[in-house]
C-alpha positions, -999 to +999 in steps of 0.1 A: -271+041+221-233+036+220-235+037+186-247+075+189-220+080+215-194+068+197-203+088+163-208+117+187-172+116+204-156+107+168-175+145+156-163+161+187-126+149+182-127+156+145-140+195+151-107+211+158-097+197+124-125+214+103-114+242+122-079+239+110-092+234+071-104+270+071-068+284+078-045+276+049-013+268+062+016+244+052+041+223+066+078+228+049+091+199+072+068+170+060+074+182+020+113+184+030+112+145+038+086+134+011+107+127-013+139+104+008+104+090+018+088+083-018+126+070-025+132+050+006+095+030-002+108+024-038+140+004-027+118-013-001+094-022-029+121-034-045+138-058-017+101-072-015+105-081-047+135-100-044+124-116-011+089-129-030+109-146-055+130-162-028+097-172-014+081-190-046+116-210-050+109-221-009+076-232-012+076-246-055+056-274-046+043-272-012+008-262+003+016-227+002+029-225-035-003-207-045-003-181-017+035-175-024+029-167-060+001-144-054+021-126-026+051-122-052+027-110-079+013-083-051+049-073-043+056-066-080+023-046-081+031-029-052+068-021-064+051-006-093+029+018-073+058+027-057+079+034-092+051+053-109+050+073-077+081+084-077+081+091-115+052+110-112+068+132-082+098+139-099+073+148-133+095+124-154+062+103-158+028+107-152-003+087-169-036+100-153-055+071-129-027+046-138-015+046-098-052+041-089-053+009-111-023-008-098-030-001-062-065-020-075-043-048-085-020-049-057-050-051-031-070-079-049-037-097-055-029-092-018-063-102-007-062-134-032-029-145-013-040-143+021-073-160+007-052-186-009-033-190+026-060-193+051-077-219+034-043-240+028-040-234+068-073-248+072-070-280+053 
């Protein structure tokens, strides 16, 4: 029973949206920041980068060696995303799915490493 109430209440919140889809409108202020946005995400990217090698040099031979490599290997797939993101925005560069496979990578390589750290936090 809460189960149906709970699906029921999710509908009923989500109706005024459906109602919205049939009017086409469009927001100028949220495509006036998209791009500082898309930008700002790509330096952040980047410094994650920088901080994951930091990270692998701390822990080069400790119990969380393995989860610091996979984290800097998700932060490099991640900064990639972010690159081909903006490259794609701007229509410098554009290859069809290729976003949709890194974000792939990133995930599983992000998964891996918090994998990889749970079970050297277990023992």
């Amino acid at each position: 029973m809460k189960k149906i109430i709970a699906l029921s209440s999710l509908a009923l919140a989500l109706a005024p949206l459906s109602a919205l889809a049939i009017v086409e409108y469009e927001i100028e202020i949220l495509e006036t920041i998209e791009m500082p946005l898309e930008l700002l995400n790509m330096v952040i990217a980047l410094a994650a980068v920088t901080v994951s090698l930091f990270l692998i040099k701390s822990f080069a031979g400790g119990t969380f060696a393995a989860a610091a490599r996979f984290l800097a290997a998700a932060s490099f797939a991640f900064a990639f995303v972010e690159i081909f993101g903006v490259l794609k925005g701007l229509e410098i560069f554009k290859i069809g799915g290729l976003i949709d496979v890194v974000e792939f990578i990133f995930v599983a390589l992000f998964l891996t490493a918090l994998l990889k750290l749970l079970k050297s936090v277990r023992g």
